[in-house]
Structure formats: C-alpha cells, structure tokens
KEKE-3310 file (N, C-alpha, C; in steps of 0.2 Angstrom, whole numbers, plus 5000, padded with zeros to 4 digits):
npx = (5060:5067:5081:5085:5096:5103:5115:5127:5135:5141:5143:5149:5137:5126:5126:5124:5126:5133:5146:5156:5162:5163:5152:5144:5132:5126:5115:5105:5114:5124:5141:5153:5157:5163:5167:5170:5181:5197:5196:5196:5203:5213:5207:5193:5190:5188:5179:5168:5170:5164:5152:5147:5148:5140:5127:5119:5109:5109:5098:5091:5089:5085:5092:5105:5105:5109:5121:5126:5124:5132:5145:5152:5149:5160:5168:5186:5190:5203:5207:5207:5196:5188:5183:5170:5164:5166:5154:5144:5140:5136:5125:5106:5099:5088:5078:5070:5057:5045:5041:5047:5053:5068:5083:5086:5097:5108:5113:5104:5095:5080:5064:5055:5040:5034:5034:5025:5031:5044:5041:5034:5043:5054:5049:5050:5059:5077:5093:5099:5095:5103:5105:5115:5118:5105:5095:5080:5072:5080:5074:5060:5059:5064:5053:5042:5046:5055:5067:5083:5093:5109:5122:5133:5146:5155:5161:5174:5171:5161:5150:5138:5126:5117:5109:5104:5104:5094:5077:5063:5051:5054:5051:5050:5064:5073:5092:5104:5123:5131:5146:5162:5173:5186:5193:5212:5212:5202:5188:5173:5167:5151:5140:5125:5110:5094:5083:5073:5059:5060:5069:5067:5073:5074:5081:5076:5071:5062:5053:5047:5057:5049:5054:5060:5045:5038:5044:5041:5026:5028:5035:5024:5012:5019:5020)
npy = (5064:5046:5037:5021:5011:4994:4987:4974:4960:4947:4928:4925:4915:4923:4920:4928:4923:4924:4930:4936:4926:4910:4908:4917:4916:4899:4893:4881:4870:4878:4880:4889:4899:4917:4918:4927:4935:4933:4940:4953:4969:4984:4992:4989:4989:5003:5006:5001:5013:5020:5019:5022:5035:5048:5053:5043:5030:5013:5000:4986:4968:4956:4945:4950:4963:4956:4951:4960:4969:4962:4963:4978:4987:4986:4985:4992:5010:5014:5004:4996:4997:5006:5018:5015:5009:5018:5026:5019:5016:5028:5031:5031:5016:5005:4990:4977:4966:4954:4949:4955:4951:4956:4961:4977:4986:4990:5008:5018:5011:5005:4998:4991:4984:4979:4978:4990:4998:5002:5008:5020:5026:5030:5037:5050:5064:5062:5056:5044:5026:5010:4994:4981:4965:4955:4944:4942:4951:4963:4954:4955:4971:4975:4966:4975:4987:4995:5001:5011:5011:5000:4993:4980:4970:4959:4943:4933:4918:4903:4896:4884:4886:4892:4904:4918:4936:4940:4934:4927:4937:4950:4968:4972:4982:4992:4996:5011:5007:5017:5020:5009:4995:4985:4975:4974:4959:4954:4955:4963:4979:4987:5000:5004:5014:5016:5016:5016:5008:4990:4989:4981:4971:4963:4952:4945:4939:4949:4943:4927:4910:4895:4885:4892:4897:4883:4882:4889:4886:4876:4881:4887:4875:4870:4877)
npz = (5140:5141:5137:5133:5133:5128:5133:5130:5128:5120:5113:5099:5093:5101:5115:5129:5143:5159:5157:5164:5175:5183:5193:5190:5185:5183:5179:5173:5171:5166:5159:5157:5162:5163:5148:5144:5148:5147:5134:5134:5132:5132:5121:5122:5134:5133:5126:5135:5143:5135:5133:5146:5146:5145:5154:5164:5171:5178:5172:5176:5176:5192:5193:5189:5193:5207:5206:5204:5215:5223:5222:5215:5225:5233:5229:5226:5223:5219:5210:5194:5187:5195:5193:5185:5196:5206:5199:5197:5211:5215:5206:5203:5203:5195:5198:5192:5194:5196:5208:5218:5228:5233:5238:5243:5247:5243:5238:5232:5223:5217:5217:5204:5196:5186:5166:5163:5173:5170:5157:5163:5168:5160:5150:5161:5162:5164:5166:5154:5153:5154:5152:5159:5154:5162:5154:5153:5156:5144:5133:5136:5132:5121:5116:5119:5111:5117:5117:5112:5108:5104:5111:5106:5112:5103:5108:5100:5102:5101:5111:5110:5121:5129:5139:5130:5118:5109:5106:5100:5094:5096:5093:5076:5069:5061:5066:5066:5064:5073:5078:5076:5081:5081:5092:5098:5103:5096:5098:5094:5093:5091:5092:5091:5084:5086:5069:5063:5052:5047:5031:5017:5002:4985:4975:4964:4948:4937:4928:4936:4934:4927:4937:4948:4949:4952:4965:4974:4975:4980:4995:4999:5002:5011:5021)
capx = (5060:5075:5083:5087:5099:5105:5123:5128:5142:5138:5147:5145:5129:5122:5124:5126:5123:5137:5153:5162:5163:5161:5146:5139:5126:5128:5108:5105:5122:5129:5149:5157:5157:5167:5171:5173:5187:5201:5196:5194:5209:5212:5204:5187:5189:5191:5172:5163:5170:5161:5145:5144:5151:5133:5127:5114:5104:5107:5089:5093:5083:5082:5099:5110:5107:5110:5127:5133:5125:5136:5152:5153:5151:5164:5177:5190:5189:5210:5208:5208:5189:5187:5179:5163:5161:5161:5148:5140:5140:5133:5120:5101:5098:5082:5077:5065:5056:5039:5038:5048:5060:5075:5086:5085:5099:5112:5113:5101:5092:5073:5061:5049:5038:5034:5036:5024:5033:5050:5038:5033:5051:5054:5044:5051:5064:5082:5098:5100:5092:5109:5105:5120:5116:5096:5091:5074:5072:5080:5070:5054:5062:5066:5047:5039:5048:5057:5077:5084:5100:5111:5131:5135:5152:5154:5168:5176:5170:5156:5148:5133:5118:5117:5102:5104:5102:5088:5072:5056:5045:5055:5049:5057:5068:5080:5095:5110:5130:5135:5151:5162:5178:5190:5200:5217:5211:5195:5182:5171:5162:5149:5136:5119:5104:5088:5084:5066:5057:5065:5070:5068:5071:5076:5086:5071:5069:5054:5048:5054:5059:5047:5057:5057:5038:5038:5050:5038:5021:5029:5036:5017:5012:5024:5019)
capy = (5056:5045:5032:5016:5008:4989:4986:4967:4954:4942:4926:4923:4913:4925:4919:4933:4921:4924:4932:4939:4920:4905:4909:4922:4912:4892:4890:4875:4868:4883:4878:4892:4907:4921:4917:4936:4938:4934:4943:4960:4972:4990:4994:4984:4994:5010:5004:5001:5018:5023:5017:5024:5040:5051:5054:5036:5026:5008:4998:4980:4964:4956:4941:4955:4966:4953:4950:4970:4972:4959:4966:4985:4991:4980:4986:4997:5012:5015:4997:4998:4998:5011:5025:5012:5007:5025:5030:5014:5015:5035:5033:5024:5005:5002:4984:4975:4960:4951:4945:4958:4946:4956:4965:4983:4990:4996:5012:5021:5006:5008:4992:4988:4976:4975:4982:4997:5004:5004:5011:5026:5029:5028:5045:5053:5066:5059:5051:5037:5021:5007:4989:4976:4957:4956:4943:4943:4960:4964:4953:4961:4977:4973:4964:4980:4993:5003:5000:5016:5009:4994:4993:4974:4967:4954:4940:4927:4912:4899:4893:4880:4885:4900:4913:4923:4941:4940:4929:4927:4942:4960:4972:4973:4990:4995:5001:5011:5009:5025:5018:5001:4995:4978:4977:4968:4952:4953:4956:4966:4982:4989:5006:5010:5017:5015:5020:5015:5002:4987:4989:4974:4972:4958:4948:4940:4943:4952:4935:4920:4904:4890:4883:4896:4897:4878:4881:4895:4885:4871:4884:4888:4871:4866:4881)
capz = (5140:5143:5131:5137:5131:5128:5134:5130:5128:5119:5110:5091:5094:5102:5120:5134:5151:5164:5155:5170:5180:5183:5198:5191:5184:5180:5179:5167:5169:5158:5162:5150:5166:5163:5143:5139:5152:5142:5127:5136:5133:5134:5116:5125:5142:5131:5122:5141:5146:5130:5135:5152:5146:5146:5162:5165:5178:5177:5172:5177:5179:5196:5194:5187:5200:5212:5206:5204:5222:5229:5220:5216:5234:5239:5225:5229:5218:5216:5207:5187:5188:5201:5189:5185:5202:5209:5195:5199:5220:5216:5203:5203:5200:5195:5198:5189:5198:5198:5214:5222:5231:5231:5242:5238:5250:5239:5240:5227:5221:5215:5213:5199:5198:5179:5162:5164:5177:5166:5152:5167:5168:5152:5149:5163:5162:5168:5162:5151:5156:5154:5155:5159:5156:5162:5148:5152:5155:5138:5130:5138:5133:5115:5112:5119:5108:5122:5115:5107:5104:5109:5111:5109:5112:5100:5107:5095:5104:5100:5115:5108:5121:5137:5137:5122:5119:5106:5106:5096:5097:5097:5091:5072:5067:5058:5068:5061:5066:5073:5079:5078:5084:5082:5100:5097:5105:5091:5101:5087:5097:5085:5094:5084:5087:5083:5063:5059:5051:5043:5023:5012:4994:4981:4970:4959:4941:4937:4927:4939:4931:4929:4940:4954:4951:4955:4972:4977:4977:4984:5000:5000:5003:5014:5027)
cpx = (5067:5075:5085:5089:5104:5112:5124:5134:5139:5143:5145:5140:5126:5121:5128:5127:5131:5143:5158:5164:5159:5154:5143:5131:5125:5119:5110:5112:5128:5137:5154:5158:5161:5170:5172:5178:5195:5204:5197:5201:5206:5206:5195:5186:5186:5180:5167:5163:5164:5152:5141:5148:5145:5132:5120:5115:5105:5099:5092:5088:5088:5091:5107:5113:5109:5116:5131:5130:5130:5144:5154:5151:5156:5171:5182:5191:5196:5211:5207:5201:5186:5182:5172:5161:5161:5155:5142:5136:5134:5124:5113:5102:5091:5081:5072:5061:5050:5036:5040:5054:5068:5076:5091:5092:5105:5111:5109:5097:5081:5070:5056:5047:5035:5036:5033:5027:5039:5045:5037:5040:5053:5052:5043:5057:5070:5086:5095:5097:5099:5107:5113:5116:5109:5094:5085:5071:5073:5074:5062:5055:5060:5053:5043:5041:5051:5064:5076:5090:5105:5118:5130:5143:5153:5160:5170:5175:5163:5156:5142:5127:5122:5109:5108:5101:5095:5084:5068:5052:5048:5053:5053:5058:5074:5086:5102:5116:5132:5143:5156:5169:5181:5197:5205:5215:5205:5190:5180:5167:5158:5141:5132:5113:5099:5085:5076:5064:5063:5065:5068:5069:5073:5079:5083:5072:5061:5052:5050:5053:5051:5048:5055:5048:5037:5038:5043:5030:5023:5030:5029:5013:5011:5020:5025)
cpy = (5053:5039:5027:5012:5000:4989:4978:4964:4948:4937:4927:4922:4916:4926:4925:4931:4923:4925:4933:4934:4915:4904:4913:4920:4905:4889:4885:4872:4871:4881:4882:4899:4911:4919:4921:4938:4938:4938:4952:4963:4979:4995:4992:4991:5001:5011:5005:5009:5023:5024:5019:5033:5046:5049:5048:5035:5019:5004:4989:4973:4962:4950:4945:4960:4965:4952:4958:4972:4970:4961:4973:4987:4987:4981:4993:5001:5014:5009:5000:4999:5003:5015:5021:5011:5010:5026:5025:5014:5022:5035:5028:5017:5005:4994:4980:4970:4957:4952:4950:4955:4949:4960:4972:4989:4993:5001:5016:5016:5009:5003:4994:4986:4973:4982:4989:5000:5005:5007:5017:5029:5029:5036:5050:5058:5062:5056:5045:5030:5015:5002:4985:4968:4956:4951:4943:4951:4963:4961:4956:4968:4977:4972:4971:4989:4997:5004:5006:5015:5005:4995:4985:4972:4961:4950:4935:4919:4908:4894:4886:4881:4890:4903:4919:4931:4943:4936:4932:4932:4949:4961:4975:4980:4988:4996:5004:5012:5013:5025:5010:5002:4985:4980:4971:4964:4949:4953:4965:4973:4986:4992:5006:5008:5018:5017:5019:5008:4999:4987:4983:4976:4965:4957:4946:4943:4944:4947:4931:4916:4899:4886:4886:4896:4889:4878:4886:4892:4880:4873:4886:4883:4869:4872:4886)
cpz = (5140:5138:5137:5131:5131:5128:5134:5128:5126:5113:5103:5089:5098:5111:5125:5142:5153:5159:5158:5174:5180:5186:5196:5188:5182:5179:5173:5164:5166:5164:5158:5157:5165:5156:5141:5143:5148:5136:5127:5136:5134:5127:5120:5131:5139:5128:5128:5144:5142:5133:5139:5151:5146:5154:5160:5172:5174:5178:5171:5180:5185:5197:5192:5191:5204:5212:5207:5212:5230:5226:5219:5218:5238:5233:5225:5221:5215:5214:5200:5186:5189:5198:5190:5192:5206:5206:5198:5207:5219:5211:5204:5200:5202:5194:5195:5193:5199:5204:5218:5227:5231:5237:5240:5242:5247:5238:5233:5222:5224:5213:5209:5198:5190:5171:5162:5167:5174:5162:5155:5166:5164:5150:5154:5161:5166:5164:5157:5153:5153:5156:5153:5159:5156:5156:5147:5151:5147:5133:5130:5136:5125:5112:5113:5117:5112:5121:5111:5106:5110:5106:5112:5107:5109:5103:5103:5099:5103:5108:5116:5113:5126:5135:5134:5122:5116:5107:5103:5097:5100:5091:5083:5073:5065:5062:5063:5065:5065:5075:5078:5078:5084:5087:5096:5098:5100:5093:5096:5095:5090:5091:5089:5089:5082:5077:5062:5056:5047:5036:5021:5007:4990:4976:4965:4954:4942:4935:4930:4932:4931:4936:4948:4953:4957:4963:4977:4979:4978:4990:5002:5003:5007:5024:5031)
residu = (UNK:UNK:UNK:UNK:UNK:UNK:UNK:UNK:UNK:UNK:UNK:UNK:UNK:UNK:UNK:UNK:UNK:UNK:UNK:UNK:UNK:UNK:UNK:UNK:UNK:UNK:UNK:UNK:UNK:UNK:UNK:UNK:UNK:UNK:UNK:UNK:UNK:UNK:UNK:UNK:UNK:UNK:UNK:UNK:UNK:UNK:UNK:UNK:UNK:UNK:UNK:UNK:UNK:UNK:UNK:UNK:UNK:UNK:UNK:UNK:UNK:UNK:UNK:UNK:UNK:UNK:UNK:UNK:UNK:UNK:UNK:UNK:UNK:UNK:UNK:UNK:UNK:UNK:UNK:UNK:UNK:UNK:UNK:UNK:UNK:UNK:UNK:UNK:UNK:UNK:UNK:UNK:UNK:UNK:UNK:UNK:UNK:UNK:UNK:UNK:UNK:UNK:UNK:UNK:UNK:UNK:UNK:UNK:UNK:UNK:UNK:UNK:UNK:UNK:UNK:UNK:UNK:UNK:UNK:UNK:UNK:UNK:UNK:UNK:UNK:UNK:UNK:UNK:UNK:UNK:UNK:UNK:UNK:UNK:UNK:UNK:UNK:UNK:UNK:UNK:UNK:UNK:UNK:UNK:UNK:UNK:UNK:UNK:UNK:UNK:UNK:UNK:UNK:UNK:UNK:UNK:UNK:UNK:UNK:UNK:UNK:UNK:UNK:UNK:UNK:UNK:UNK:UNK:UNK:UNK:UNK:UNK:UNK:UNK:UNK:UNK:UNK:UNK:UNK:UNK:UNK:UNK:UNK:UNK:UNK:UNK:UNK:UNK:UNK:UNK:UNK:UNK:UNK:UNK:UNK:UNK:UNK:UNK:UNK:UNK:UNK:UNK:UNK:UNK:UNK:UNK:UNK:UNK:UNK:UNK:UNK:UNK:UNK:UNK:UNK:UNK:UNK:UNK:UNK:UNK:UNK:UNK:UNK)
# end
C-alpha cells in the first residue's frame, strides 16, 4: 500500500493559494502570488529535499498540475533546482480531474477522474504518493481519510483570505511531529505523521461552580 502524503506551504492563516507567483493562481482576485518566495532560504531548500527524499509519485489536483506542467519540462536541470525537476520530469504525475479536461502530455502523467480512483491507487504497491498545492484535492483527501502524514511549511506572513489547506469535514486524527525546523528567515517546517485518534481532556473541577453550571446550560440553549 502506498502513503500519500501532504506537502504544503501555507501562511499563518492557513492560506496555501499561489506562493511561487503572482500568475500561478490570482482566481478571486487573490493579489498576494508568490508570498513564500522571499522567505525560502537554504535551511527551507534543505526541508523540500526532505520531502522528496524517499522514492514518490506526484498525486496532484488538475490547476497544480497545470502549472508544474508548464514549468519543470522547461527548466534546466544545471539551475539550483535541477535535482527536483530531473526527479520530477522522470517520475509519474497522477492527475486528478472531474471532467477530464486536461492536457496529459508531460511525460509520465496518469489521469483520474475521482476520489475512488486515488483510493485504488492508494492500495497499490508503489512509491509514496506526494501532493504540492491541489487545495481541493487535499481537502478531498483529508475528508476521506487517506493522509498518512503532511509536511507544512509554515511562512511568517498573514495574508487575510486565499484557499486554505484545511476546511470543514476532514477526517479528525491525531498526528505526531517526527521532525521540525525554524529556517533563518522563520519560516517554521514542522514533518508528522499520522498517530491515531484525537486525545481530549480537561481543566474542569470535578464539581463546577454554580456559575459555570449557569454558563454551561446557557451554551446549551444557545445551540
């Protein structure tokens, strides 16, 4: 069976849309593109390499693809990058995509048209499954239980709205930090992998207060 893991970049709040450029994605006006460029140094670099250090297959929604297909076959591998965009150019790309609408000619690219067919694949033998960016995808990933452990790049900057890596309706769990990293520029890296359910516990006294009873059957109330 193969792991598929969540690779993301994401601000403070949460927001993942377009962090390499201004074009990579501006849907809904977003005007922040490329806000993790800056922040990315050699400690950051040394974290991506991390990521892609196990032998994987990119598992990528349908606007994500479209960007990495128009860019890494078209970057020279003696560039500082070079290593990811050989590994990249050589290894599968599965594509995710409803409608099918895509242009599948990058070399080793594999379409699928919905969640079951990630879930077949899923339960195949074969590398790592590795998604970049993809917010709906992840979230469809996420709701249907199939993440075994997410790398997020946290940057230091508050961006106020974008597409977000989490939304309503994943699948709770536990995960636990196997690795974490502060790059000189402060960009936080923090590796964990999937641990089990979620813990809870509490602060309450065993007899509340009148008070808190009050608070408690008015939160009751309230809905």
């Amino acid at each position: 069976m193969r792991k598929i893991i969540v690779g993301a970049q994401v601000s403070m709040d949460g927001v993942m849309q377009a962090p390499g450029g201004p074009t990579e994605d501006p849907t809904k006006g977003f005007k922040f593109g490329g806000w993790s460029m800056p922040y990315f140094d050699e400690a950051a670099g040394e974290e991506i390499d991390r990521l892609f250090s196990e032998e994987f297959d990119l598992l990528l929604g349908r606007k994500t693809y479209e960007i990495f297909a128009a860019y890494w076959p078209y970057y020279k591998e003696d560039d500082p990058a070079g290593g990811i965009a050989k590994a990249f150019n050589k290894i599968n790309k599965y594509v995710v995509s409803r409608s099918g609408e895509v242009d599948t000619g990058w070399a080793g690219s594999v379409l699928l048209r919905d969640i079951a067919e990630v879930k077949r694949l899923k339960q195949e033998n074969g590398p790592n499954l590795v998604t970049q960016g993809s917010t709906e995808l992840v979230h469809a990933l996420l709701a249907n239980d199939l993440v075994d452990a997410i790398s997020i790049f946290t940057v230091p900057v508050v961006l106020g709205s974008g597409k977000k890596l989490f939304a309503d309706g994943s699948a709770p769990h536990s995960f636990k930090l196997t690795k974490s990293r502060v790059s000189p520029n402060g960009l936080i890296v923090g590796h964990y992998d999937r641990e089990g359910e979620v813990k809870i516990g509490s602060f309450a006294f065993a007899s509340p207060s009148d008070r808190e009873t009050a608070r408690q059957e008015r939160m009751n109330r309230e809905g």
